[in-house]
C-alpha positions, 0 to 999 in steps of 0.5 A: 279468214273466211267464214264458213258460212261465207264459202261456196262448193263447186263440182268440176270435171277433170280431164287428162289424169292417168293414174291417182298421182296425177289426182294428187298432184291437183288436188295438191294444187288447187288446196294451196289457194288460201281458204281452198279444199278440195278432194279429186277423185281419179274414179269419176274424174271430179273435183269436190271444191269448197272455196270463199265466195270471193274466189271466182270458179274460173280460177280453180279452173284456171289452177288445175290448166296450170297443172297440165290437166283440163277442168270444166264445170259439168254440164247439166244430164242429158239421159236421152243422148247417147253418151259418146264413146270415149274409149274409141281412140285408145281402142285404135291405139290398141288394135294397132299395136298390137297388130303390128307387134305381134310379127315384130316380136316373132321375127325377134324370138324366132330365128327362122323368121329372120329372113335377110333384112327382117330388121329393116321390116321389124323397124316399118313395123315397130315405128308406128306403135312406139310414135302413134300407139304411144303417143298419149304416154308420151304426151303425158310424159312431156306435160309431167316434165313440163310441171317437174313430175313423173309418173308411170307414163314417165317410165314408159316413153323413156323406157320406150325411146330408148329401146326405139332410139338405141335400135334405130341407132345400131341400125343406121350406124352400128352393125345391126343394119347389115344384111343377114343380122340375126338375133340371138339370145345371148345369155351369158353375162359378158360386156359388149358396146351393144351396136349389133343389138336391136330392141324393137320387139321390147319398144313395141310389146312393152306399148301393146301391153301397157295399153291393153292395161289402159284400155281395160282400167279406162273401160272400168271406169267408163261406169262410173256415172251410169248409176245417176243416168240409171236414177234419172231414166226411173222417171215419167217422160211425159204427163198428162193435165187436168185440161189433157194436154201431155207434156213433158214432166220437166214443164211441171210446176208446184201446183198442176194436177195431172192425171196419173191412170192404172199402169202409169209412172207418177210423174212428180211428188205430189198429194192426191187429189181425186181418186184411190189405188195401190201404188207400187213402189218398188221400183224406187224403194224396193220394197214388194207390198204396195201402198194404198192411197186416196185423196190426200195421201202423198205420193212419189215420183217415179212409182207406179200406179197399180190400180185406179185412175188417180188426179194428183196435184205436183208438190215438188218438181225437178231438183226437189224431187225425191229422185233427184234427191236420191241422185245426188245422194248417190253423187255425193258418195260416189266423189266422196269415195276416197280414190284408191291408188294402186301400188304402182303409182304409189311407189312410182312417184319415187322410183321413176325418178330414181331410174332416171337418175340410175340411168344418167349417171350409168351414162356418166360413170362409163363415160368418165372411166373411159369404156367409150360411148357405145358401151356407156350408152348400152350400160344407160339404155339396160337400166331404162329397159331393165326397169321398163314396167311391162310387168307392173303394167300387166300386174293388176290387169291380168290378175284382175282379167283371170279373177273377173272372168272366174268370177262370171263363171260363178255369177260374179261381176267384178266392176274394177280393180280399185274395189278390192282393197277394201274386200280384204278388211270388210268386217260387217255386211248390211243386207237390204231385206227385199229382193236380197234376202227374200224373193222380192215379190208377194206370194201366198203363204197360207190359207187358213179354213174355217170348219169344214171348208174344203182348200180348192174350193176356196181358191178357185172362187177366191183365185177367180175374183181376184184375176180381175183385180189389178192389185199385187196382193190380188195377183198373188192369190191368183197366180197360186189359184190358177182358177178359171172359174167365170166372174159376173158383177166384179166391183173393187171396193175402195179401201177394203177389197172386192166383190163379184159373182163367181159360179153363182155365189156372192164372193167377198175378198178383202178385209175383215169390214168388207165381209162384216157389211154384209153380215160375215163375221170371221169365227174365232179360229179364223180371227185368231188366225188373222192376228198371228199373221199380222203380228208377224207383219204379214198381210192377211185377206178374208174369203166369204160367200154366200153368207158366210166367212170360209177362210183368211188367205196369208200372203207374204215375201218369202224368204229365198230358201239359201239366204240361211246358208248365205249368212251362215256363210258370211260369218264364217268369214269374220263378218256381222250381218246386218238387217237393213230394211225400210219395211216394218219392225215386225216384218223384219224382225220374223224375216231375221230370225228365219235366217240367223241375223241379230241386229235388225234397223228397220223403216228406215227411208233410202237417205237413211240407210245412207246415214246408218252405213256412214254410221257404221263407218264412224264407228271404225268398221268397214262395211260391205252393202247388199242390196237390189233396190234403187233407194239401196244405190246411195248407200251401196256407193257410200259402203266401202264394198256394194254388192248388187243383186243381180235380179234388181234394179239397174241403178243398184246393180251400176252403183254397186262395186259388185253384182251377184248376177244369180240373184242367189245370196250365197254368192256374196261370201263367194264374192268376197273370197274371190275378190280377197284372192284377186287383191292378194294376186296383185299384190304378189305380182307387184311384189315380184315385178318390183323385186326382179327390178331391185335385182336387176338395176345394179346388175345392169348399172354395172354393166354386167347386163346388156340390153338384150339380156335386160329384154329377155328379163322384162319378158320373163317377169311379165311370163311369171306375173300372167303364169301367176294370175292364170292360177285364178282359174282354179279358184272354188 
């Protein structure tokens, strides 16, 4: 047996699958290669494969074209090129049929329509949507006989041709064709050879429907990939050298330096070599206070200069990058996220057989009794139609176009319907701490005076100085002063804060050394105020001129003002809130206690919080994760349910199950419900959709039910399934 350490992974990219049975069905095939496992996902159409080194890929390859499907492996991405727009063909299938179904349904339903030869018009109409709005169930169809299988395309081409087939035969060779024909909704149960009868309207909406459904899952599923296009656009296009050439980043070598100035992304991982500023980070890890570096201090690619010019020297490039890291963990959870079948294509790797095989030998049965072939025929052709999965088709799309359009009216945004099972049995809900609980962006929160300062005044002049700086805390101070007083001689201090003439008076802000060089010691209120902030993880700045220390100015993320309730909320439906933050344990713990959480894990890096959700998960739980940054995307597409910030980052928001689009914390509770609501009108549609069908099939085997009756009966089980999901609407 081959050795563990002996095998290799490959990743590959399927084509042709439609529904989760066809994932099965090559996972199935490609696990029989002797020392193979492989995992198919149907979501991102990708085969995780791990195989003996001696076992060439093009074999795999070559299994999964064996089972009627393509495999390729995945060319390398290309972010600048506009992704292709795969659903354009299905799209045309779909505007055509339904376009030319609409006046084929009408003309059958309403008998003022029938003019003399409308069936005639009805068969022009109808042809093009069974043959060519059809085609891919009917070319699936072909390729599941080919390999001995049947899934729901099955279904629907047999169904399909059938009902096309019977009505080109009574038309050409019954009485259906005469001039004059009408349609009439015959309703009683009564045994007739069906010659008069024509099934056009059930071949051609049955098409209609079943693609509306397609197109809408196939749209879905389109996002799959766009959280790792989202992680690669977060980094630098170009560089500049230390020579000053600009080039493009993915020429970087470990060892360049190159020159990063105020407002420019960092272009790779890298150490400083010359120079100091704040870097913000919060493109990547989400969190608002920026990191002051210098010379030495590593630094990230992909963050943001925020102060000075800085020479960087590159430590990692490409593949070894924390971003491109942070894209293969969010890969890696994504196709390592069991597929969820939907019920439909569970049961009919079983029930489509057995309605084939009902069919035949409805065919046999009144053959062999001798009622002749017309009323053999017609008893077969029942049971195909009768069976015909227009409401299984319209179960899950509908429900889920009802709930995902309620959903935006309350800011909800529903990815897909294979999100939703696990809404029903989510337990424990981590929540990122910025930009989820909390606003996201510094704010001044406090000013403490010395004796006999006056507040205004000592915005105005520290406001004033602190426009000047480029620096986030700086800019927090300035937005809450608005001064406009007029600034002379500004300097930024390097590590310790900034100085300059405001009015005529020598002003200091920063920390409390820089007031200390110049002989401006705090007093012992303003030092013990200065304790208490920082104690609570805060970030406190002291405020001196003319000689003296006035004031210490507080200046912190503060907490959205409905998070409480929000979790509040999120207890009442079952669930464990969990503090998950990369910032410190102080921060977290003060940001926990405001608004009711107990368990906190804080300074955590983005691969850990993956490695705490997947822990949570070994544990038996079933997570739910919240969150807005890019370094939350890895571990919302791991949690069982991700629920983005709507107000964050776009890799966040892509590889989330769902987005809050408010950015208000109260509409995950909302979101849950509304989702467990959904899941729960899909079921219930099944249910039924199925159940009308256990009904009917004997009815119709029996030759109590002719087609028309069995037409009249999809459609009413297709009525009952939309009238159900419509109830979606008054979800509150």
């Amino acid at each position: 047996m081959t050795s563990l350490a002996q095998d290799r992974s490959v990743e590959l990219s399927i084509g042709g699958m439609t529904c989760a049975s066809c994932a099965n069905r090559i996972e199935r095939k490609l696990n029989k290669l002797e020392g193979v496992s492989a995992t198919v996902n149907y979501a991102t159409e990708k085969a995780k494969v791990t195989f003996p080194a001696d076992i060439d890929p093009k074999e795999l390859i070559s299994e999964v074209e064996k089972a009627g499907y393509t495999a390729a492996l995945p060319a390398p991405p290309a972010p600048s090129e506009a992704p292709a727009d795969e659903l354009k063909p299905l799209r045309q299938r779909l505007v055509t049929a339904v376009a030319l179904s609409v006046p084929v349904v009408a003309m059958a339903m309403i008998p003022a329509l029938q003019f003399t030869n409308w069936q005639w018009l009805s068969l022009v109409l109808a042809a093009p949507v069974v043959v060519y709005a059809g085609w891919p169930f009917h070319k699936a169809a072909w390729t599941n006989l080919r390999h001995g299988a049947a899934t729901m395309d099955t279904l629907i081409s047999v169904g399909t041709l059938a009902a096309f087939g019977w009505s080109v035969w009574a038309l050409f060779f019954g009485s259906a064709g005469t001039p004059g024909m009408t349609h009439p909704f015959a309703f009683t149960i009564e045994r007739t050879d069906g010659s008069g009868n024509i099934y056009l309207e059930t071949a051609a909406a049955v098409t209609a429907f079943i693609l509306a459904g397609r197109y809408f899952e196939s749209r879905s599923k389109r996002r799959a990939g766009a959280a790792l296009r989202a992680l690669l656009e977060l980094g630098a296009k170009e560089v500049e050298l230390a020579d000053g050439r600009r080039v493009p980043t993915d020429q970087l070598k470990v060892g360049d330096t190159f020159v990063v100035r105020p407002g420019e992304k960092i272009a790779t991982d890298g150490v400083i070599v010359e120079g100091s500023s704040a870097v913000d980070a919060s493109m990547l890890t989400g969190e608002s206070v920026p990191v002051e570096v210098r010379p030495g201090d590593a630094v990230t690619g992909a963050t943001v200069n925020a102060g000075g010019r800085l020479i960087v020297r590159a430590t990692r490039v490409g593949a070894d990058t924390q971003l491109a890291q942070m894209a293969k963990l969010v890969e890696e959870a994504q196709t390592g996220k069991a597929a969820v079948q939907r019920l439909a294509d569970r049961i009919s790797g079983i029930f489509v057989p057995i309605v084939i095989a009902l069919a035949v030998g409805t065919l046999g049965f009144w053959l062999g009794t001798g009622n002749g072939v017309a009323a053999a025929f017609t008893a077969a052709v029942a049971v195909l139609i009768i069976a015909c999965p227009c409401a299984l088709g319209l179960a899950t799309p509908t429900a889920l176009l009802v709930g995902t359009g309620r959903g935006a009216q309350l800011g909800i945004l529903i990815k897909g319907p294979e999100v939703l099972e696990s809404t029903r049995k989510v337990d424990t809900v981590v929540l990122d701490k910025t930009g989820t609980v909390t606003e996201g962006k510094m704010t001044l929160v406090a000013v403490h005076l010395a004796e006999g300062e006056n507040r205004e005044e000592v915005l105005r002049l520290a406001g004033a100085l602190e426009h000047a700086s480029e620096h986030p805390i700086a800019q927090a101070i300035a937005r809450e002063a608005q001064s406009k007083a007029t600034v002379e001689d500004f300097a930024n201090v390097e590590g310790l804060g900034v100085q300059g003439i405001v009015d005529g008076h020598a002003v200091l802000v920063g920390r409390p050394k820089l007031l200390a060089e110049w002989s401006q010691y705090l007093p012992d209120s303003l030092q013990q105020a200065l304790g208490t902030e920082q104690a609570k993880g805060r970030t406190a700045v002291a405020v001196g001129w003319d000689g003296q220390a006035r004031a210490v100015l507080v200046v912190a993320d503060v907490i959205k003002p409905t998070s409480r309730q929000a979790i509040e909320q999120l207890r009442a439906l079952g669930l464990r809130p969990v503090l998950l933050t990369g910032d410190n344990e102080a921060v977290a713990r003060t940001v926990a206690a405001e608004v009711g959480i107990d368990e906190v894990i804080a300074e955590v890096l983005p691969a850990d919080k993956v490695e705490v959700v997947k822990k949570l998960q070994a544990e038996g739980r079933v997570v739910a994760m919240v969150g807005d940054g890019v370094n939350d995307a890895a571990a919302l597409a791991q949690a069982d349910l991700g629920l983005a910030m709507g107000t964050g980052t776009d890799a966040a928001i892509e590889a989330a199950d769902l987005t809050l689009v408010r950015g208000d914390l109260r509409v995950a509770p909302e979101a849950i419900r509304l989702s467990r609501r959904t899941l729960k009108t899909i079921k219930g549609n099944l249910f039924w959709a199925f159940a009308y069908n256990v009904a009917a099939l004997p009815l119709a085997a029996l030759g109590l039910l002719n087609p028309m009756i069995a037409g009249a009966a999809m459609a009413f089980s297709s009525v009952f399934v939309v009238s159900n999901s419509l109830r979606l609407r008054r979800f509150k």
